[in-house]
C-alpha positions, 0 to 999 in steps of 0.5 A: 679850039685851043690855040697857042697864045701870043703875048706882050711882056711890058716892063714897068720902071718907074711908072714907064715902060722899059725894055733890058738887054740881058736883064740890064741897060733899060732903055725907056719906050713909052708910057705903058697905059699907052701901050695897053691901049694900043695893044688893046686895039691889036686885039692881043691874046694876053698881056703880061706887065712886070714891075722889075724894081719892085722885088730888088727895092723891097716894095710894095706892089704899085697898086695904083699902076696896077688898077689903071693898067686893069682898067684900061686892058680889054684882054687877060692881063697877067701882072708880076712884081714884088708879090710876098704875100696872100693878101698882096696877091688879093688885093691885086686880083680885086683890082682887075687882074686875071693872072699874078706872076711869082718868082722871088717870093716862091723860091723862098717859099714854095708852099706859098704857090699853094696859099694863094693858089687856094684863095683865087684857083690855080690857073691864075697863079702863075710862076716866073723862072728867069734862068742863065746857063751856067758855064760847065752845062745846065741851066740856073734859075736868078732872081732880082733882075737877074743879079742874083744866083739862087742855086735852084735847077728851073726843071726841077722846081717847075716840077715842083711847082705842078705839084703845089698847085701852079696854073702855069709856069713862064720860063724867061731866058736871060741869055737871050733876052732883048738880044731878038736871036731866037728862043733857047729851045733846048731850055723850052725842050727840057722845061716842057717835056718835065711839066704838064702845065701850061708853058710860056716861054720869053726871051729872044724873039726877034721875028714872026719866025722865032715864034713859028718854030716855039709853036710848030715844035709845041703846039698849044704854047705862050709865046711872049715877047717884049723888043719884038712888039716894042721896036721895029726896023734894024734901028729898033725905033720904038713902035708898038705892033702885034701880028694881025690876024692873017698873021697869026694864021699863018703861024698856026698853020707852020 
């Protein structure tokens, strides 16, 4: 029985885990290979690693990060960062890893979610819209850690991205990332009425409860976040958890 999947999202910087309000202000939480460990032992559904300086300083993916975190993860391990090219997106899979995230590279170039999609089989390419408000109404898809404004509708390109072979598509609100006030569900609304894909949606999650209302209003979705599952406690001490069993339970069941 398919069940909606409840998911980490780690932020990588300089080899440490991170976590950013609004895209901005990393607050330094830890070593990441520890926290897969962990998570490991909380049995997750999926994890999902991002480097966010990869794409802004122009590098290479850090394949050496990448093979530990693949190594050590008992669970689906989807990565994202600085991911330009086919060859890049295999030589990432030969590591270990289940799922490649792409944003910058395939704003550019759409047809790239097609080439690589072709090597390793759509349902392990996924694509990452990190999406503002614009001030007069509407959404905008940003890139480069959300400095950047490209222009492009997020449900248009969803669409778009369907057609040239995505496996699933992860919709990131800026406005509400770190801030743990609950999804932009009217942004999860529109997204998910104009694609048939797989959808996971991040951003805002501050209790078991954002998350319940994400999958009672949709059923079989990804639901990600990164404060809730890194802090805990109105001080946000930093402290890795993840629902238990009975837990997630209960939020199916809502």
């Amino acid at each position: 029985m398919l069940r909606p999947r409840i998911i980490p999202s780690l932020l990588v910087q300089d080899n440490g885990l991170v976590k950013t309000f609004n895209f901005k202000n990393p607050k330094y939480v830890g070593d990441p290979i520890n926290a897969v460990k962990i998570f490991n032992e909380k049995e997750v559904d999926e994890l999902a690693v991002f480097d966010i300086d990869a794409t802004s300083n122009g590098v290479e993916p850090n394949y050496s990060l990448i093979e530990r975190l693949a190594n050590q993860s008992r669970m689906p391990l989807c990565y994202g960062g600085g991911v330009k090219t086919v060859e890049q997106a295999q030589r990432i899979f030969s590591l270990g890893i289940e799922k490649i995230a792409l944003s910058s590279a395939v704003l550019k170039t759409p047809e790239l979610i097609t080439s690589i999609a072709e090597r390793v089989g759509s349902q392990s390419v996924i694509v990452v819209l990190d999406v503002k408000k614009k001030t007069f109404g509407g959404y905008e898809v940003y890139t480069h850690n959300g400095k950047k404004s490209t222009g492009i509708n997020p449900i248009k390109f969803a669409e778009e991205a369907q057609k040239l072979g995505a496996g699933e598509i992860i919709i990131n609100s800026i406005d509400q990332d770190g801030l743990m006030k609950g999804y932009d569900m009217n942004l999860i609304d529109k997204i998910r009425n104009a694609i048939s894909l797989p959808l996971t949606v991040l951003g805002g999650a501050g209790s078991l409860e954002d998350i319940a209302k994400v999958i009672d209003r949709h059923g079989i979705i990804g639901v990600a976040a990164g404060s809730l599952f890194v802090f805990k406690g109105v001080y946000r001490a930093v402290l890795i958890n993840y629902p238990t069993k009975e837990e997630k339970e209960k939020l199916y069941k809502n």
